[in-house]
C-alpha positions as CSV (number, residue, x, y, z in Angstrom):
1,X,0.0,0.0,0.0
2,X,1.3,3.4,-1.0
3,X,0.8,6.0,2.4
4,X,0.2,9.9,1.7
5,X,2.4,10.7,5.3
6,X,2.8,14.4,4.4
7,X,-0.6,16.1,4.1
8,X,0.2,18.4,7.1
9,X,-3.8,20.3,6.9
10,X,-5.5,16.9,6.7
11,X,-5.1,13.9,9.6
12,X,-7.6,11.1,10.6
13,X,-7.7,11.4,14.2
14,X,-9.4,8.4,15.0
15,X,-11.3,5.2,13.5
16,X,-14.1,3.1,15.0
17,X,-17.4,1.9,14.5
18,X,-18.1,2.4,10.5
19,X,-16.6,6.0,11.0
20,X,-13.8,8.4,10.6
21,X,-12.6,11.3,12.1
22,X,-10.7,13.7,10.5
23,X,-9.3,17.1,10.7
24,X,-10.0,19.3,7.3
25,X,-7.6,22.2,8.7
26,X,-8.4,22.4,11.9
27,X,-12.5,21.7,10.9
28,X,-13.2,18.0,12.8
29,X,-15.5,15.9,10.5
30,X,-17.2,12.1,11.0
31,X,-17.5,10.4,7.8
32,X,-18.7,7.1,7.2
33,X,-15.8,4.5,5.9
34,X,-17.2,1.0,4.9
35,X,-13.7,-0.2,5.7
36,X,-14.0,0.8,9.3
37,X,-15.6,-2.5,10.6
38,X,-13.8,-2.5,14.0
39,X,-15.2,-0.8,17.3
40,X,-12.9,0.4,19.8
41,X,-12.4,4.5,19.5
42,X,-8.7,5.2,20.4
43,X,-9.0,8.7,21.2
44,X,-12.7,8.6,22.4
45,X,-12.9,12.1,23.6
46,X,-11.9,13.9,20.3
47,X,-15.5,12.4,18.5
48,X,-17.4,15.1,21.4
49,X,-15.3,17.7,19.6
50,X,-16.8,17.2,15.3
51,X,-17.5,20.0,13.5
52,X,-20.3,18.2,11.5
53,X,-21.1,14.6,10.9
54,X,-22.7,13.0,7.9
55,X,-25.8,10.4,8.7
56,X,-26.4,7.7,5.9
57,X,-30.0,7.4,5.1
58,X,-31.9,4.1,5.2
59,X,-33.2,5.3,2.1
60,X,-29.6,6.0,0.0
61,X,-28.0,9.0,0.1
62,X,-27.9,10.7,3.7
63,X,-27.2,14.5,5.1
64,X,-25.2,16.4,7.5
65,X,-25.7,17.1,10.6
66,X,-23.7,20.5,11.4
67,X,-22.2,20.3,15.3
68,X,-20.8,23.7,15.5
69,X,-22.8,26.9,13.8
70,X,-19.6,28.2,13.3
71,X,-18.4,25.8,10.7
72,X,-18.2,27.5,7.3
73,X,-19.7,26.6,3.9
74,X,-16.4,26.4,2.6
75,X,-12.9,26.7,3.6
76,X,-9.3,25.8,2.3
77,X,-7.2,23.2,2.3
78,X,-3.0,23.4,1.2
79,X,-1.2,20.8,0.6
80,X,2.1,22.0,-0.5
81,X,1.9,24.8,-2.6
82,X,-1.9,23.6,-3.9
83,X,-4.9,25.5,-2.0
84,X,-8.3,23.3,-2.3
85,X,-11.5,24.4,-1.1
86,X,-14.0,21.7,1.2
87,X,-17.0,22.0,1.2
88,X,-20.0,19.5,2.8
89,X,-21.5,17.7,-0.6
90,X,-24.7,15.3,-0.2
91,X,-22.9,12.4,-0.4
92,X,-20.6,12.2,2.3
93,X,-17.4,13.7,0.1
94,X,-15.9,16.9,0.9
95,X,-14.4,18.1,-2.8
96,X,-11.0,16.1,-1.7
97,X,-9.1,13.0,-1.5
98,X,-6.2,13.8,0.7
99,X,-5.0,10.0,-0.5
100,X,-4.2,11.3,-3.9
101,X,-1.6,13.3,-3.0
102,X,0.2,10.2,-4.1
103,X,-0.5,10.6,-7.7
104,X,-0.5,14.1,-7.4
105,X,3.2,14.0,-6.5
106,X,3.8,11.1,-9.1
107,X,2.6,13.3,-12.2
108,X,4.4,16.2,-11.2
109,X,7.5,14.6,-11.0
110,X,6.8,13.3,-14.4
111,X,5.8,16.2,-15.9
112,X,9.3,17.8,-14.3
113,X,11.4,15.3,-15.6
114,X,10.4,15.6,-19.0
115,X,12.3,18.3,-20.9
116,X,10.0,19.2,-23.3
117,X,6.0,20.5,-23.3
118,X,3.7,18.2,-21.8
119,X,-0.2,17.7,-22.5
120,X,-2.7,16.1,-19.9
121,X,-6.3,14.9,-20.4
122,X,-8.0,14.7,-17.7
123,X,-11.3,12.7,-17.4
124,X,-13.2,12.1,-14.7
125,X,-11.6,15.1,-13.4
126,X,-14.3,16.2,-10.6
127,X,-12.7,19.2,-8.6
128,X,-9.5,19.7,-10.4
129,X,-6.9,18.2,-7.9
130,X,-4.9,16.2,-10.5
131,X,-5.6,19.0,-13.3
132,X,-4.0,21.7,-10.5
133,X,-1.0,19.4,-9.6
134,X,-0.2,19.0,-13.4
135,X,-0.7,23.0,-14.0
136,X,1.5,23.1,-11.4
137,X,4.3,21.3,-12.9
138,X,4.2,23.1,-16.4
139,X,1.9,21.0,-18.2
140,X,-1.0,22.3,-20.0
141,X,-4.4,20.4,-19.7
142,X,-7.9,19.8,-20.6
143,X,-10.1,18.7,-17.7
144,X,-13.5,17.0,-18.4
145,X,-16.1,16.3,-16.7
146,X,-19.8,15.9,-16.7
147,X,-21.2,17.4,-13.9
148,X,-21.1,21.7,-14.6
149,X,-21.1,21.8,-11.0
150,X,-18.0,20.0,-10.2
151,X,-16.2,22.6,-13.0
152,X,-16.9,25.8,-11.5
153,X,-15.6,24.3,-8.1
154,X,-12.5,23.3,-10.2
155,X,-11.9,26.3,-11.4
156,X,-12.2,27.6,-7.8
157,X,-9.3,25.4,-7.2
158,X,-7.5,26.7,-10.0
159,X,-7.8,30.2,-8.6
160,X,-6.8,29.4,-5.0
161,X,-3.5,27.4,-6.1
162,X,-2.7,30.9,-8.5
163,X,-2.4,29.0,-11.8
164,X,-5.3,30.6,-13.4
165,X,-3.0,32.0,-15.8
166,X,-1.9,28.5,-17.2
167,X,-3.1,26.4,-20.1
168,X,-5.8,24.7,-18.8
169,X,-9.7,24.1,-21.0
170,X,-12.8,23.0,-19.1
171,X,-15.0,20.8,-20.7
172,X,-18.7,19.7,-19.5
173,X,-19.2,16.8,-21.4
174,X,-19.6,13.1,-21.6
175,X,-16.3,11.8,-21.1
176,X,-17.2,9.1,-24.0
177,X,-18.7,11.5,-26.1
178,X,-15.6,14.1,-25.6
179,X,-12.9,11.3,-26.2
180,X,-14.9,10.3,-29.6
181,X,-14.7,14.3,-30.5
182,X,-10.8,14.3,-29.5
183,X,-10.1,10.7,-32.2
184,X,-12.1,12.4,-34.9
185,X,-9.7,16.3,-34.4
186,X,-6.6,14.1,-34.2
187,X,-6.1,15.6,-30.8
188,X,-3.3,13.9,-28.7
189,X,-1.9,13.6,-25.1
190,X,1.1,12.8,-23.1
191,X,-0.4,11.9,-20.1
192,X,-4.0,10.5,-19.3
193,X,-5.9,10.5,-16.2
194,X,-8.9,8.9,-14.9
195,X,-10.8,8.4,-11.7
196,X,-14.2,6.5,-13.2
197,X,-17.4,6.6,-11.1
198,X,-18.9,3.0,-10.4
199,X,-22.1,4.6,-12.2
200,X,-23.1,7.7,-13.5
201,X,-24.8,10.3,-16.0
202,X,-23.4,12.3,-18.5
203,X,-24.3,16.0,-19.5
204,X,-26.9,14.6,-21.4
205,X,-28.0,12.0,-19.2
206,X,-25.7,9.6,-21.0
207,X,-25.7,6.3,-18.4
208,X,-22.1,5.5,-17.7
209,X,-21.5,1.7,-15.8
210,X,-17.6,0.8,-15.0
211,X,-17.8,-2.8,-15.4
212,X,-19.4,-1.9,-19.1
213,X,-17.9,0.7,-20.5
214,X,-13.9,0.9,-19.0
215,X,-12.4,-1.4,-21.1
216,X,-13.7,0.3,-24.1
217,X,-13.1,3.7,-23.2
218,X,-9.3,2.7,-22.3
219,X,-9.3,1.2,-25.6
220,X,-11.0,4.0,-27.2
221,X,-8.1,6.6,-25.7
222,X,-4.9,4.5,-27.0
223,X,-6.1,6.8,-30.0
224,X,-5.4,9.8,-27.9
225,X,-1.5,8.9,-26.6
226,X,0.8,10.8,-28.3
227,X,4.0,9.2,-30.5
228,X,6.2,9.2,-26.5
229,X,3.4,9.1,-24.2
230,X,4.3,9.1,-20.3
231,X,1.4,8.2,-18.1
232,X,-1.8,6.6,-18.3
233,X,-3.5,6.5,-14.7
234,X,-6.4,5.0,-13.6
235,X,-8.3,5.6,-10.1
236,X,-10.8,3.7,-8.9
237,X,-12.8,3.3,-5.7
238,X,-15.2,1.0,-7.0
239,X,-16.1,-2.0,-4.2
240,X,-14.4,-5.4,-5.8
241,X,-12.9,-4.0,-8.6
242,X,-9.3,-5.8,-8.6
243,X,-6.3,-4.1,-9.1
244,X,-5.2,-7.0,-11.5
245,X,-8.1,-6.5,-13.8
246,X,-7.0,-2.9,-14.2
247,X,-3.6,-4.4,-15.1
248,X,-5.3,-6.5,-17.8
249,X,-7.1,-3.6,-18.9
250,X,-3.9,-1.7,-19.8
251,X,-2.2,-4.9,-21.2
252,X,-5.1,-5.5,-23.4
253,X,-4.6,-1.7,-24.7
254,X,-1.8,0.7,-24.0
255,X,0.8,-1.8,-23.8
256,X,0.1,-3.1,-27.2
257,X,0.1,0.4,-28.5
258,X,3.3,1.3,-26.5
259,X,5.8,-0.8,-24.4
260,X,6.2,0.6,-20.6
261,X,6.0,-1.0,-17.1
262,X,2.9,-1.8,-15.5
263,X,1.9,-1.5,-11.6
264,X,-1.0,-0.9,-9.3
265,X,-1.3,-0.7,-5.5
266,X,-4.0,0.4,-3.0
267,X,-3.6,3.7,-1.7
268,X,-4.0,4.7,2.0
269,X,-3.5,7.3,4.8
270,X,-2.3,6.8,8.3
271,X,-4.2,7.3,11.6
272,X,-2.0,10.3,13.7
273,X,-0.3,8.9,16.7
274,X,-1.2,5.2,15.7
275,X,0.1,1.8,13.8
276,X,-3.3,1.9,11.9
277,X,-3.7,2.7,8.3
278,X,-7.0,3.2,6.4
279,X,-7.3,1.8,2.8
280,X,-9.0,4.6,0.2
281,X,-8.8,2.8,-3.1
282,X,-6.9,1.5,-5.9
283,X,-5.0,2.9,-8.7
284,X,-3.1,0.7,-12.2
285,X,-0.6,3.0,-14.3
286,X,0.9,2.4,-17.1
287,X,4.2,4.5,-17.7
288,X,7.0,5.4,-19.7
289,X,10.2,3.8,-18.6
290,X,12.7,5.9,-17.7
291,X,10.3,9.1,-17.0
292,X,11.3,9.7,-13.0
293,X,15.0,8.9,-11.3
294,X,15.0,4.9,-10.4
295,X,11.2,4.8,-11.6
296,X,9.6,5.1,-7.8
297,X,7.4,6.6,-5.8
């Protein structure tokens, strides 16, 4: 498992009972984890200090329940020198996933390495975090995603990290629709990214299921790698969805197109002051060899 041990404005400050405790700079959230299944709190007094905890409903979905009336609609979180801002969505998420400051820090390395211009698609791309970390690194990039939403927060976080005056395009579009557009204009990319929902809709209500439609639409973007790609990254969170089937996935397609090296991993985040470690999903690459000093991260 690959550990994020650096996020300095972000800790889980204890684990028990389906749920986690975290501090959000300074803000004390409960979130429900399903990986969580043991019960004994280590640090049961910090759970009578949360800021707001989030209530599943028996119905799907669920809501928060806001502890302190101070608590802000949104506030900001750095990691380094990226600024995101949190905010209390309806499902449980907060805008982030302090976890992938992993990747983050892997395709900026990349991107640095490389001594030439670097372009990065990414799809999926929900708040921006990857799309700021490559701005960041001199890349310029093209972030899609369905949801209009989840853009204007992105661009938010564009803003806040100062890179608004980099290359970067927002698209709202189907992410299948867009990467059928991009084949057709002969558009390519060094680096792909993508962090696929289990299920979803597009801009047009488009129905989007991971088990159905992954394996073409990794096939579908071998059209999109340049003649030296570097990275193509996949994310998922999605509950029994091996890491060895994402493998075979980029086997099957970008290793046939171009030769690299293969890996996955899960990704997790430590508890502070404790020998515990929280799993938060699973990742498969396929990369360039030779693109970062002894290829590790």
């Amino acid at each position: 498992m690959k550990i994020v041990n650096d996020f300095k404005e972000y800790q889980i400050l204890d684990m028990a009972d389906g749920f986690k405790l975290e501090s959000w700079n300074g803000k004390c959230l409960q979130r429900p984890d399903p990986q969580i299944i043991w019960k004994c709190k280590e640090n049961p007094n910090l759970w009578e200090k949360v800021d707001a905890i989030y209530h599943r409903s028996n119905k799907g979905g669920g809501s928060w329940e806001i502890k302190n009336p101070r608590l802000p609609e949104s506030w900001q979180v750095n990691y380094k020198d990226l600024t995101f801002n949190i905010k209390l969505m309806g499902f449980k998420h907060t805008g982030l996933f302090p976890e992938q400051a992993y990747n983050w820090n892997l395709i900026r390395d990349i991107i640095k390495n490389t001594n030439r211009e670097v372009k990065v698609l990414n799809l999926f791309a929900y708040t921006g975090a990857a799309s700021i970390a490559a701005l960041s690194a001199g890349a310029s990039v093209v972030h899609v995603d369905s949801s209009r939403g989840m853009v204007d927060w992105a661009k938010e976080n564009v803003r806040s990290s100062h890179l608004e005056d980099r290359p970067i395009r927002f698209i709202v579009d189907d992410v299948v629709k867009f990467v059928q557009r991009e084949i057709r204009r002969g558009n390519m990319y060094d680096i792909i990214l993508m962090d696929p929902p289990s299920f979803g809709r597009g801009a047009n209500k488009e129905i989007w299921d991971i088990e159905n439609d992954l394996y073409s639409l990794v096939e579908a973007c071998t059209e999109l790698l340049s003649d030296d790609p570097l990275l193509f990254l996949i994310n998922s969170y999605t509950t029994g969805l091996s890491m060895t089937v994402l493998e075979n996935i980029l086997n099957l397609t970008i290793n046939k197109k171009k030769k690299g090296m293969i890996s996955s991993d899960e990704i997790g985040l430590p508890m502070k002051d404790s020998e515990l470690f929280l799993p938060c999903g699973i990742y498969a690459r396929w990369e360039k060899i030779n693109t970062r000093k002894e290829n590790k991260i």
